[in-house]
C-alpha positions in Angstrom: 28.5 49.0 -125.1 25.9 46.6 -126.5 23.9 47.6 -123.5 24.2 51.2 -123.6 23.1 50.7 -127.6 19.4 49.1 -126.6 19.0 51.7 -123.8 19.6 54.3 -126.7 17.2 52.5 -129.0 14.9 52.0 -125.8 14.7 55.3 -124.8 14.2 56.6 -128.5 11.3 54.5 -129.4 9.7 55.8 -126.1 10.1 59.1 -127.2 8.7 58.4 -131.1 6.0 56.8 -129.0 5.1 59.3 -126.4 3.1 61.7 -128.3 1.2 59.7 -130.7 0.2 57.8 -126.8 -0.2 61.3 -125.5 -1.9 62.7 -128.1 -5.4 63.9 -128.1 -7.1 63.8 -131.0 -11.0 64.9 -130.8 -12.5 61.2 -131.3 -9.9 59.7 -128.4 -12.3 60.2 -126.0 -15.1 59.0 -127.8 -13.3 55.6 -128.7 -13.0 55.3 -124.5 -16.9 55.6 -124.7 -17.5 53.3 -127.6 -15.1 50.5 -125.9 -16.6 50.7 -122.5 -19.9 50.1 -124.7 -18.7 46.8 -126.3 -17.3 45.7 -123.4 -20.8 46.4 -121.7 -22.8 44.6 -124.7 -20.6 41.7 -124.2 -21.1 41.0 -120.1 -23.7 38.3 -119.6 -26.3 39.9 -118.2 -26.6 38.6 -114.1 -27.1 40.0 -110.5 -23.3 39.7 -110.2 -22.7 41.5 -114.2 -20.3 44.0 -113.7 -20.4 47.1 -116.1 -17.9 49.8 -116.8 -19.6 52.7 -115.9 -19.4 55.8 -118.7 -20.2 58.6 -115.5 -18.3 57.7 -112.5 -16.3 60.1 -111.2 -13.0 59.5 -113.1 -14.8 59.4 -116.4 -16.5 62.3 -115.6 -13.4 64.7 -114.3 -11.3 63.1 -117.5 -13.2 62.4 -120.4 -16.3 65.0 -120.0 -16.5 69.1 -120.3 -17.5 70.8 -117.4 -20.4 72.0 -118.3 -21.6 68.3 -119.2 -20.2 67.8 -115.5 -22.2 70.2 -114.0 -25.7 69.3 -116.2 -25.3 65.5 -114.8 -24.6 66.5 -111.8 -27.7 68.7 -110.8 -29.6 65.9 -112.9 -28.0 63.3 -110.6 -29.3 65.5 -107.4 -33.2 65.9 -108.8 -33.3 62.3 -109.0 -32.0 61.9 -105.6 -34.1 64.2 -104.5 -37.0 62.7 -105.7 -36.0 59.3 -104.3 -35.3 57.7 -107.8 -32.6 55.6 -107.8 -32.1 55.2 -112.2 -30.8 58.7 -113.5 -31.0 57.3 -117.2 -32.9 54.4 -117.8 -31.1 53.3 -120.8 -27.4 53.2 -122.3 -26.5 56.1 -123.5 -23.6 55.8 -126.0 -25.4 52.3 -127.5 -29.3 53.9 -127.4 -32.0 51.8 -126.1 -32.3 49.5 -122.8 -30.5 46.1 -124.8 -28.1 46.6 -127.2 -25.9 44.3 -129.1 -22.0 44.9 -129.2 -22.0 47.5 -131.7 -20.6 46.4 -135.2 -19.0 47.9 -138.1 -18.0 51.3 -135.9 -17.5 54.0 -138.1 -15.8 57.3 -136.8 -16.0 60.3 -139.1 -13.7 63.0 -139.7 -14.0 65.8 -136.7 -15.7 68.7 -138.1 -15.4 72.2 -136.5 -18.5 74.0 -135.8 -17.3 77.0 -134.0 -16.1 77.1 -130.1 -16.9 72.6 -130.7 -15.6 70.0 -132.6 -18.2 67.2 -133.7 -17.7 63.9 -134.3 -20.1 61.4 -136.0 -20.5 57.9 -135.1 -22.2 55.4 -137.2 -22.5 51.4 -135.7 -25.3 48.5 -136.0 -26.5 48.1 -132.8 -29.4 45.9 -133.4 -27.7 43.0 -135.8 -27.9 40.2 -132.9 -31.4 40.2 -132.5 -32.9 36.6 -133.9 -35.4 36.5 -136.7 -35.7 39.3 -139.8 -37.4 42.7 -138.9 -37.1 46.4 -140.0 -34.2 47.9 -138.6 -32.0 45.1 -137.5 -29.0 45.9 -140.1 -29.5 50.0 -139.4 -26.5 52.2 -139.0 -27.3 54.3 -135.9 -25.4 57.3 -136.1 -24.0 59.2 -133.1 -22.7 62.8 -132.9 -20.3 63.6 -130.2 -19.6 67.2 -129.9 -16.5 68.5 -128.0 -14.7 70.9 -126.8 -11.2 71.9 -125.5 -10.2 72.3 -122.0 -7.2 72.8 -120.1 -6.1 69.3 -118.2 -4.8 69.3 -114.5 -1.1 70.9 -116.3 -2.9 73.9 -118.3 -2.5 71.9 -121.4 -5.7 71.8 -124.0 -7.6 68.3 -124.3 -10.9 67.6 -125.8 -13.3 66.6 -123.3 -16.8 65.3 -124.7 -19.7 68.3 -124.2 -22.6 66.6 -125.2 -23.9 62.8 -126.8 -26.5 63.5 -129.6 -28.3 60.5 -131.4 -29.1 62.1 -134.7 -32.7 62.4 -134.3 -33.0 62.4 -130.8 -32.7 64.7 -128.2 -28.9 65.6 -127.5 -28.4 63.9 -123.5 -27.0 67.1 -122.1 -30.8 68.3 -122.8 -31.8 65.6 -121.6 -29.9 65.9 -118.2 -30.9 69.5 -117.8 -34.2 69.0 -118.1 -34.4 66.0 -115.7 -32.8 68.4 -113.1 -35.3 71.4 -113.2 
């Protein structure tokens, strides 16, 4: 009896624990992005450093639109056709070629803006840095805008559409561009 009791309790919690696992909320996929980021920042940089990579093909088929798919992907065949071997030359969820493990990550609430939900992301990327200069306690700020798609079941997920450094020129643009 005692045993059939903590299956029951077992197989309970799994179930209050399913869809808050399950769930996706419109910055889930962006906290995969920011992680892979600090856990990039914080790899000692080597010929043997081994990165997490924010576009291979399973990030890309789970965590990204299809449109954003398709952009990288005729970006990704320019540069192959014109025998460069660096797509993006920098990090693209951190901003810049060196970045620090970002600190004090700030997600905002999801704001709808018509067929796309955006999410803004604020973090100090440049606090590591030795010595006092202008910018090295800035809040870079981050808007991820996404959209809903059905998943492999038919079921509606947010997928990130595009990466947008407020300021900056959003990387989808970026991507087609570098493809024409």
């Amino acid at each position: 009896m005692k045993v059939i009791k903590t299956l029951a309790t077992a197989c309970g919690l799994c179930l209050l624990s399913g869809p808050a696992v399950l769930a996706n909320e419109p910055a889930d996929p962006v906290r995969v992005l920011m992680d892979m980021a600090g856990y990039n920042a914080g790899v000692e940089p080597n010929a043997k450093a081994v990165y997490d990579d924010y576009f291979s093909a399973g990030m890309l088929l789970n965590y990204f639109s299809q449109g954003f798919v398709e952009a990288y992907g005729a970006a990704l065949l320019a540069s192959k056709r014109a025998h460069d071997n660096m797509l993006l030359d920098y990090d693209p969820v951190i901003g810049g070629q060196d970045g620090c493990l970002p600190k004090d990550v700030v997600y905002g609430k999801p704001q709808v803006k018509g067929a796309s939900t955006e999410v803004l992301v604020g973090f100090k990327r440049n606090w590591c840095y030795d010595g006092e200069y202008e910018g090295k306690d800035e809040v870079t700020e981050v808007i991820y805008r996404l959209v809903q798609e059905d998943d492999e079941v038919g079921e509606k997920r947010y997928v990130i559409d595009d990466i947008h450094f407020v300021n900056d020129v959003p990387l989808r643009g970026e991507l087609e561009a570098l493809a024409k």
